[in-house]
C-alpha positions as a Python dict, from the first residue, in 0.01 Angstrom:
ca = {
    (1, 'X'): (0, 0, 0),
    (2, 'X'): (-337, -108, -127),
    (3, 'X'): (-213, -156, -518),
    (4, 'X'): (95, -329, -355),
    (5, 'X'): (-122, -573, -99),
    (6, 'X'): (-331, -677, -403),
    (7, 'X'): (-76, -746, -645),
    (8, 'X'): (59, -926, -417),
    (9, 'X'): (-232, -1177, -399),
    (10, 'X'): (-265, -1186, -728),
    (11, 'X'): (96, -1297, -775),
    (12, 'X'): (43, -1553, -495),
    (13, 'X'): (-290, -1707, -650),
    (14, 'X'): (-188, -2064, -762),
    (15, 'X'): (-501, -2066, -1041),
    (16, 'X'): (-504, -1821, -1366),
    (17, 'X'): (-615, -1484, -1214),
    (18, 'X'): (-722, -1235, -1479),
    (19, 'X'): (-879, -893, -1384),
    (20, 'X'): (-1066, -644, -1668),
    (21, 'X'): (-1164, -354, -1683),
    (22, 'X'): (-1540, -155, -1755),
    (23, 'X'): (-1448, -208, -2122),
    (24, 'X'): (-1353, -573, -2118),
    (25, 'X'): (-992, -514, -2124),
    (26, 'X'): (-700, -701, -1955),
    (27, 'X'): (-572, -445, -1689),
    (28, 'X'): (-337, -726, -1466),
    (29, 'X'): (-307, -1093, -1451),
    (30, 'X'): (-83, -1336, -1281),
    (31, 'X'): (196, -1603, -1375),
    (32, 'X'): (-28, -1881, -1413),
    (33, 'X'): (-255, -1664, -1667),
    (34, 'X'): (51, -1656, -1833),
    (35, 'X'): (43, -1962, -1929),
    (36, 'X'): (-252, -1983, -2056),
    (37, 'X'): (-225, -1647, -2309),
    (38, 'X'): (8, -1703, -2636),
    (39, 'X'): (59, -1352, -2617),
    (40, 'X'): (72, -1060, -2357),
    (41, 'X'): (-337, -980, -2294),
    (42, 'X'): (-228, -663, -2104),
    (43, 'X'): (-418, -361, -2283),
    (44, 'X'): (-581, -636, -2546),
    (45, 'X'): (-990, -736, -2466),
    (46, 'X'): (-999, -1085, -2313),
    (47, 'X'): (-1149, -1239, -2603),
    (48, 'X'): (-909, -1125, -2799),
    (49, 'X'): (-643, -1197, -2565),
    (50, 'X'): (-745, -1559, -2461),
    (51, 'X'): (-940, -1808, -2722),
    (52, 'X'): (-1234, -2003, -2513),
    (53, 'X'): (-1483, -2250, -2691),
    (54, 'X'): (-1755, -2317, -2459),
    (55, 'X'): (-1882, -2706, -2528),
    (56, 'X'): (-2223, -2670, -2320),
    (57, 'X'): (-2349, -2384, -2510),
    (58, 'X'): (-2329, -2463, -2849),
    (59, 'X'): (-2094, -2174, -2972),
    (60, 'X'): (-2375, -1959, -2886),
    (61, 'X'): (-2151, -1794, -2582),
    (62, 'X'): (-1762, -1646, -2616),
    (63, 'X'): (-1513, -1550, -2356),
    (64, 'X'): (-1615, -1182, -2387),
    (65, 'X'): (-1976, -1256, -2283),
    (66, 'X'): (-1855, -1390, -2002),
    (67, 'X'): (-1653, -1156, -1913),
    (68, 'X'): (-1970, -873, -2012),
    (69, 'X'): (-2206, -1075, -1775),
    (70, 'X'): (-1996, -1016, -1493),
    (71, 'X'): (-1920, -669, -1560),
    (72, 'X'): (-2349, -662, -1546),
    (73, 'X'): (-2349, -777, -1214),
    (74, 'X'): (-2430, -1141, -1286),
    (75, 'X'): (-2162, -1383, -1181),
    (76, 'X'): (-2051, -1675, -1377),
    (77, 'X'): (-1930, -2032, -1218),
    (78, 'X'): (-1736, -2293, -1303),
    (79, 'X'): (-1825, -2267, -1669),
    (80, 'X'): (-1640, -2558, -1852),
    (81, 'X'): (-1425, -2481, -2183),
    (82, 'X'): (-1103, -2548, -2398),
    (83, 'X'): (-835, -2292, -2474),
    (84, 'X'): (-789, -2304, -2847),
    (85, 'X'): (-443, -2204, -2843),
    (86, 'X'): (-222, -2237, -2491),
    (87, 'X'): (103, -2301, -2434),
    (88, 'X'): (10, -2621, -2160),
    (89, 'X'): (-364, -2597, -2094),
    (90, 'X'): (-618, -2728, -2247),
    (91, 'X'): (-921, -2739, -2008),
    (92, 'X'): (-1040, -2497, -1820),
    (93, 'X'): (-1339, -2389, -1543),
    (94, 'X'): (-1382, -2068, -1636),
    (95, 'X'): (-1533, -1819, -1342),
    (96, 'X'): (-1606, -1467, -1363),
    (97, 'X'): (-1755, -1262, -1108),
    (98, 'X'): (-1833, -833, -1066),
    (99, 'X'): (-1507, -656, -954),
    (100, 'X'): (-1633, -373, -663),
    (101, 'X'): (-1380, -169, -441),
    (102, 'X'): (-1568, -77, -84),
    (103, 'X'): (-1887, -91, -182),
    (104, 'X'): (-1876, 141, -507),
    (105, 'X'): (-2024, 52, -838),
    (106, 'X'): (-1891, -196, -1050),
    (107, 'X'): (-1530, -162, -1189),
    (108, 'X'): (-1466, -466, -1450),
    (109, 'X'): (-1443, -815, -1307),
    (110, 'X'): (-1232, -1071, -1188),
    (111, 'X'): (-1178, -1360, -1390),
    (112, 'X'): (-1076, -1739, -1244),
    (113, 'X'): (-923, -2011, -1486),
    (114, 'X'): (-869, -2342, -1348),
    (115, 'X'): (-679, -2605, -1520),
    (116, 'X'): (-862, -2908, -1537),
    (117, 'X'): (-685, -3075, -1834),
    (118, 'X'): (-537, -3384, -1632),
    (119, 'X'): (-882, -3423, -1510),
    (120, 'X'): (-1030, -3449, -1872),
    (121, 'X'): (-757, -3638, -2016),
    (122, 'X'): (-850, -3871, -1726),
    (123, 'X'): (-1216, -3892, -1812),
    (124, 'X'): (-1122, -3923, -2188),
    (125, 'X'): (-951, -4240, -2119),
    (126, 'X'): (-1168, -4363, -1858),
    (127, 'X'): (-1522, -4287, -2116),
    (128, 'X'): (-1258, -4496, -2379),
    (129, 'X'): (-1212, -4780, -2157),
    (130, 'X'): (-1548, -4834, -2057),
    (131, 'X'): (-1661, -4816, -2429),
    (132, 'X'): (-1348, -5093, -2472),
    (133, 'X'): (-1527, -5301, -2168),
    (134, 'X'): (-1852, -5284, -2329),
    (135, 'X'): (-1697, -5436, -2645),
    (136, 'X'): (-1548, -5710, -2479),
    (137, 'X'): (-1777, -5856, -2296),
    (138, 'X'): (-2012, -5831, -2597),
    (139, 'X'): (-1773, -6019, -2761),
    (140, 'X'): (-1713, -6245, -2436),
    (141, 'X'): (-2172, -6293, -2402),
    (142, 'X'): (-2168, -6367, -2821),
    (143, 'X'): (-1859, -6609, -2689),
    (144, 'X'): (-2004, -6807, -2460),
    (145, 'X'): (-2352, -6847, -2659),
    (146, 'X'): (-2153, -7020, -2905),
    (147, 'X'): (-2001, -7256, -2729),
    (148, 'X'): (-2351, -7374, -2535),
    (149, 'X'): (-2479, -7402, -2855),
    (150, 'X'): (-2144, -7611, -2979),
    (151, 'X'): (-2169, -7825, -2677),
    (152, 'X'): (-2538, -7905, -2657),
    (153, 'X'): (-2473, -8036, -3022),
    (154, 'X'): (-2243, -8334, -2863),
    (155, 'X'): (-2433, -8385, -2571),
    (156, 'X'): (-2660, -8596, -2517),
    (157, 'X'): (-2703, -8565, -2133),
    (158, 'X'): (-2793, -8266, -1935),
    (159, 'X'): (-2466, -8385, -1736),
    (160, 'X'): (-2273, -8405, -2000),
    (161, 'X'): (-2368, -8069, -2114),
    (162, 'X'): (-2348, -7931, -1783),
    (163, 'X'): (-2022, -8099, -1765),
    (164, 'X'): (-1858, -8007, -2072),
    (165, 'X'): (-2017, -7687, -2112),
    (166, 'X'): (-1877, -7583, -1748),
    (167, 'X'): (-1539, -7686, -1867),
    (168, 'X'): (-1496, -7444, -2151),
    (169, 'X'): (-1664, -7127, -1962),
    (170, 'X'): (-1395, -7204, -1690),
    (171, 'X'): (-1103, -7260, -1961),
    (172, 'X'): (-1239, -6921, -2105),
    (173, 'X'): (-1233, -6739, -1762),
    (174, 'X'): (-849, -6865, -1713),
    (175, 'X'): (-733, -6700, -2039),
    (176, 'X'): (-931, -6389, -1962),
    (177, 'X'): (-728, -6383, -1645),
    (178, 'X'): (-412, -6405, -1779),
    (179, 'X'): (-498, -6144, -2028),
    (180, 'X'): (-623, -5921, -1727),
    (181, 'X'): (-266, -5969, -1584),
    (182, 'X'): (-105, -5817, -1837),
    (183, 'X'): (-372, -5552, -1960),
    (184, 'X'): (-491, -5731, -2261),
    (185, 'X'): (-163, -5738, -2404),
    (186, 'X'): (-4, -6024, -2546),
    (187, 'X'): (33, -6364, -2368),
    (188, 'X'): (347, -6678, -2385),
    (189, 'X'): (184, -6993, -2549),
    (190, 'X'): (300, -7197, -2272),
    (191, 'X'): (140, -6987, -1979),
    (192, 'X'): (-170, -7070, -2164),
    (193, 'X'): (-105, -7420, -2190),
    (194, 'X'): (-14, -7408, -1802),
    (195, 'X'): (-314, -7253, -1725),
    (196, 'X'): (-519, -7539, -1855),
    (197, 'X'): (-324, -7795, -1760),
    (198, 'X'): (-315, -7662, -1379),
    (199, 'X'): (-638, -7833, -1308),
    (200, 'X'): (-471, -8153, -1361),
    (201, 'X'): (-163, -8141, -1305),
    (202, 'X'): (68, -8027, -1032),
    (203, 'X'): (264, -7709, -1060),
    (204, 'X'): (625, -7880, -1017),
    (205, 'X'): (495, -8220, -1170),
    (206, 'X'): (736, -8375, -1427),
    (207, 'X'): (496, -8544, -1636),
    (208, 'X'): (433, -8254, -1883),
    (209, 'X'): (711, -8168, -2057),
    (210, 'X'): (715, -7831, -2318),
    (211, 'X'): (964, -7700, -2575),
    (212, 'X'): (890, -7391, -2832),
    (213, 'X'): (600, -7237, -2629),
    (214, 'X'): (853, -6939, -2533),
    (215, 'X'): (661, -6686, -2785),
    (216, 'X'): (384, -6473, -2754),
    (217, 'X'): (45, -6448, -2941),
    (218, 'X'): (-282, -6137, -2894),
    (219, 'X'): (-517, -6169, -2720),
    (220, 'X'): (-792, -6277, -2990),
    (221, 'X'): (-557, -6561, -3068),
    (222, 'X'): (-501, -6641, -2708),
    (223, 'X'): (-864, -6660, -2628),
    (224, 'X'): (-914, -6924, -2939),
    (225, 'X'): (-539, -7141, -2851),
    (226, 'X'): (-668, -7152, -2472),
    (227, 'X'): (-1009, -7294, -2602),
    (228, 'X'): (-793, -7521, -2825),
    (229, 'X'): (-556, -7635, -2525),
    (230, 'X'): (-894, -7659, -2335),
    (231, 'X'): (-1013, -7944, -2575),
    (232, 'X'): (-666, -8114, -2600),
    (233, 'X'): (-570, -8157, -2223),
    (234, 'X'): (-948, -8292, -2191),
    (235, 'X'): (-910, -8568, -2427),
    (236, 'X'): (-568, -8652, -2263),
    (237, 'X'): (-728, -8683, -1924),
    (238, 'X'): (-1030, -8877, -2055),
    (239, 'X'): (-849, -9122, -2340),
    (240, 'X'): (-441, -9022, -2386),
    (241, 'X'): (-156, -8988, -2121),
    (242, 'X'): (-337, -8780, -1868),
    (243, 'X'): (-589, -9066, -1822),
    (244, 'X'): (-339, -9279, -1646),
    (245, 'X'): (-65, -9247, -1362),
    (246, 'X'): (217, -9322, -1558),
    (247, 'X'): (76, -9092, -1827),
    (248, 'X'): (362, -8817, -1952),
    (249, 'X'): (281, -8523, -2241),
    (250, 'X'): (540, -8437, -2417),
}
């Protein structure tokens, strides 16, 4: 009733469950072990049985020392590593701790694999985004210097550079929302033109009129065309058809 009660468990366990022996030998193991071993580890030492690199110890520690530490007496917890070969898995939290039956000496141990590989993949993308972030917002800071350093060239007038200068760090922030929209992808001409035009014109106003602007560009090329646009729609409200009411772009 006893073998029967614990296999049950086992069998119920929703993490890999694998149990050794004194020797270091697989002696049971449940369906979601299974998944985990290429082959059957029944009989075979777990080493042998289930491939484990260790990251955080340098190749200095296997899956049978585990394993042999527990067997010892010393349990092991939460131990991160990646299954060389697996049907599924990748990741794992490897636990191991002494396997004792009322009180008697030690008779193998029992050892707990948790599949963390959607959690890693996770951190893997997020660690590759940030590094992305950290990129762009170099590239944003190295951005922005130039174009203080382009506008106080003009200038003559701390106005006019505050002015101008405020003008082009605002026409860069409205293509770097657009581009957040649509997760740095690529961007329609003319919603870049809109966007710099918005300022200054209504939303349903008929005096802009566009044709041709229905393609996309990147997003490099969009940040440079908005900057572009930037420059063109202020010259048309300060000197061309944006500088009076009757004013219409075409």
């Amino acid at each position: 009733e006893s073998e029967r009660l614990a296999r049950a468990i086992l069998a119920s366990a929703n993490e890999a469950v694998i149990v050794c022996d004194r020797d270091g030998a697989v002696t049971h193991m449940n369906g979601a072990a299974q998944a985990i071993c290429v082959t059957d580890p029944i009989g075979r030492r777990f080493g042998d049985a289930i491939t484990l690199t260790f990251s955080q110890a340098t190749q200095l520690m296997g899956a049978d020392d585990v394993v042999q530490m527990a067997i010892a007496g010393a349990p092991v917890r939460g131990l991160e590593a990646v299954v060389d070969r697996a049907a599924r898995v990748t990741d794992l939290l490897v636990s191991a701790a002494p396997l004792t039956v009322a009180g008697e000496r030690i008779l193998g141990c029992v050892v707990t694999l948790v599949d963390v590989s959607a959690q890693k993949a996770a951190e893997r993308q997020q660690h590759l985004l940030m590094g992305e972030l950290d990129h762009r917002v170099k590239n944003t800071l190295s951005l922005v210097l130039a174009i203080s350093t382009r506008t106080a060239r003009h200038e003559t007038t701390i106005a006019g550079f505050q002015k101008a200068f405020t003008g082009r760090v605002q026409a860069l922030a409205a293509t770097h929302t657009l581009l957040a929209d649509t997760s740095w992808a690529e961007l329609k001409v003319e919603d870049l033109l809109r966007a710099e035009l918005a300022p200054y014109t209504a939303a349903n106003s008929t005096r802009v009129q566009t044709a041709g602007l229905d393609f996309t560009v990147k997003s490099q090329a969009a940040i440079a065309l908005g900057m572009v646009f930037h420059e063109l729609v202020t010259n048309a409200v300060k000197y061309g058809a944006l500088s009076v009411a009757e004013g219409r772009l075409h």
